[in-house]
N, C-alpha and C positions, 0 to 999 in steps of 0.2 A: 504494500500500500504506500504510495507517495505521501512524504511527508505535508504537503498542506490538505490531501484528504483525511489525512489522522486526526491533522489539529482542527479543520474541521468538525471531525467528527470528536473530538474528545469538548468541543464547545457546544456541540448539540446533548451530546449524553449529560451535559450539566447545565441544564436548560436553554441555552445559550443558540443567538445565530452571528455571526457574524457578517459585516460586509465584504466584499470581495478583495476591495483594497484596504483595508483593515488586516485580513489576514496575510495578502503582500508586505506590509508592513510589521506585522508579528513575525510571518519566515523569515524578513530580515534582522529584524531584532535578536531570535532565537540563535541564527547564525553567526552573527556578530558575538553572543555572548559563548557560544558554542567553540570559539575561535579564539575567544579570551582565554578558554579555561583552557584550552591545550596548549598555549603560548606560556603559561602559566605551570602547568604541569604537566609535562611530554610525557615525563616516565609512569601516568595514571594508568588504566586499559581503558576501552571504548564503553565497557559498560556502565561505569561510573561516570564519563561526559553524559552519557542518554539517559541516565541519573541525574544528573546535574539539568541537562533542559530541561527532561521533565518535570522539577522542580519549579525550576525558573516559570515552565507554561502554566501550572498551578497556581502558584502565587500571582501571576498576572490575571488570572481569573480568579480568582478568590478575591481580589482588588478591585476590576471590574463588578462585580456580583456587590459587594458591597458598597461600592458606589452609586451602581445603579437603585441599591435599594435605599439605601441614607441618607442620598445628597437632595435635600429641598428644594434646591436652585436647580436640579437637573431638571431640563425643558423633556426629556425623554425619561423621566421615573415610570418603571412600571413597564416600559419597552426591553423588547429582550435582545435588541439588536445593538452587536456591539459598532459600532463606527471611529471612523480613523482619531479625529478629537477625543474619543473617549480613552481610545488604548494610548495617544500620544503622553495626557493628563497621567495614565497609569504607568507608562513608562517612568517617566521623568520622574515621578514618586518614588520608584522603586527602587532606579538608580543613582536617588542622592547619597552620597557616602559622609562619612564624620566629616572631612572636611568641609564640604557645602554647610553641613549646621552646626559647623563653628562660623564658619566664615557669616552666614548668618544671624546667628546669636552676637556675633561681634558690630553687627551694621547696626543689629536694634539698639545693643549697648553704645554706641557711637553719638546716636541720633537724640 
């Protein structure tokens, strides 16, 4: 099975639809982080990287799911379709590291 029919399909079996450039957007995210981690750790084996995306694609839906369901402001609450704005918001969430929220925490303190 090609991978964007999995991911696909692993956002339907969690209720979930996605848009088509949406999930263009996911394969490239997952690959890019997929890319990291072997840069990162050569000496790992491949089961542990498909480990690691799969992770990755969980928490990015488990992030979506509860955005879709909490966020008051979302103009789409209650819709199941994920769209490119929504996974961009959940990316960028995901991958703020300590740095950003220090370098953050230091602006507020600044101002």
């Amino acid at each position: 099975m090609s991978e964007r029919k999995r991911t696909a399909r692993i956002f339907k079996m969690r209720g979930l639809s996605i848009q088509s450039s949406a999930l263009d957007a996911l394969l490239n995210v997952l690959h890019r982080e997929k890319e990291s981690n072997n840069n990162n750790s050569s000496n790992n084996s491949n089961s542990k990287h498909n480990n690691n995306n799969n992770d990755t694609l969980l928490s990015i839906i488990d992030e979506i799911k509860d955005r879709m369901l909490n966020n008051i402001n979302n103009p789409n609450r209650g819709s199941t379709v994920v769209t490119v704005s929504l996974l961009e918001e959940v990316v960028a969430t995901l991958s703020r590291d300590a740095k950003d929220v220090t370098d953050e925490a230091v602006q507020m303190l600044d101002s």
